[in-house]
N, C-alpha and C positions, 0 to 999 in steps of 0.2 A: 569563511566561505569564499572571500574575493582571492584568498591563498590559491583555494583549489580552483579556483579560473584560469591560472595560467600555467596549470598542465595538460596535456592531451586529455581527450575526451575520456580514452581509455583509461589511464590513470585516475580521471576526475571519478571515472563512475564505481573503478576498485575502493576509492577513499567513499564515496556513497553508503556501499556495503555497508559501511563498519558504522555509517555516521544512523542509520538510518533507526537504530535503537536509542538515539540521543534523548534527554527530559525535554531539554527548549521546544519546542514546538516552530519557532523561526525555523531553526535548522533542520529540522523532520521537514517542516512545510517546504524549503529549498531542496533538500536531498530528494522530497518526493517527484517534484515538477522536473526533477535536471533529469532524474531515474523514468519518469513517463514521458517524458519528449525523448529519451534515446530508447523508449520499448525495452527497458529492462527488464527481463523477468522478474528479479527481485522487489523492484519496483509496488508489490500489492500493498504489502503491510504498512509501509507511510504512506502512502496514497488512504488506504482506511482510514488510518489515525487523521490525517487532513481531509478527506471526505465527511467523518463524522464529529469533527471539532464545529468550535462556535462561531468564526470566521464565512460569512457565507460566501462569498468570493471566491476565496479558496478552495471551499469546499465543494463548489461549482464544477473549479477546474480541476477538482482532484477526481470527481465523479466524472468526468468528460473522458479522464485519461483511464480512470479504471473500466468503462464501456467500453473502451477501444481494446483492452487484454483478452487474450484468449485465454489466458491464466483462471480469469474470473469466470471463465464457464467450465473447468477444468475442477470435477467432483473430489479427486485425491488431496488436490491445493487445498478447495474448500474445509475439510475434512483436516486439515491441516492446520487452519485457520483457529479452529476452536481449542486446540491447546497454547495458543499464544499468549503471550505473558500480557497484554492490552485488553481489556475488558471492550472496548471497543471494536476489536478486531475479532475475537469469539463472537460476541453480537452479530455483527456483519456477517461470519461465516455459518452460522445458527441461519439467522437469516437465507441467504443467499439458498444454502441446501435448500428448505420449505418449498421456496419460488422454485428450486427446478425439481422439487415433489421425492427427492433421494430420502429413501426408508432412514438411513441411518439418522436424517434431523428429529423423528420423531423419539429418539433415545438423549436426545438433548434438551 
């Protein structure tokens, strides 16, 4: 991670993309925070995975930055969410539909 510091933002956040399916959960937790403080779109899916891990801290700030996405009130994304390979991140998007009452959660 301290590698992808000293290239441009731009750069850092292409290298994000790819990192953001990693196992470690350090480097999810980093790719999520660097991807929600530039308003990445990509940004939801580690942001979940660190919003619903064991870390409360974390997962504090990972729920701070996913309230601030307009992504996360966007029904298609949602709907998106429940074919992800993260049991976590189905969860969350099952969820999330119910709260804004979309017919299709109740097929899940």
């Amino acid at each position: 991670m301290e590698v992808l510091a000293k290239y441009p933002p731009e750069q850092r956040l292409e290298a994000y993309v790819y990192l953001q399916n990693a196992t470690d959960l350090y480097i999810v937790t980093q790719v999520a925070f660097e991807m929600g403080e530039a308003k990445h779109p990509e940004a939801m899916v580690p942001l979940i995975r660190v919003a619903m891990g064991i870390k409360k801290d974390d997962a504090r700030k990972a729920r701070k930055y996913l309230g601030a996405m307009a992504e996360i009130r966007d029904v298609e994304r949602l709907c998106k969410l429940v074919s992800a390979p993260y049991p976590v991140v189905r969860q969350y998007g099952i969820e999330r539909l119910r709260e804004i009452g979309d017919p299709r959660a109740v097929a899940m």
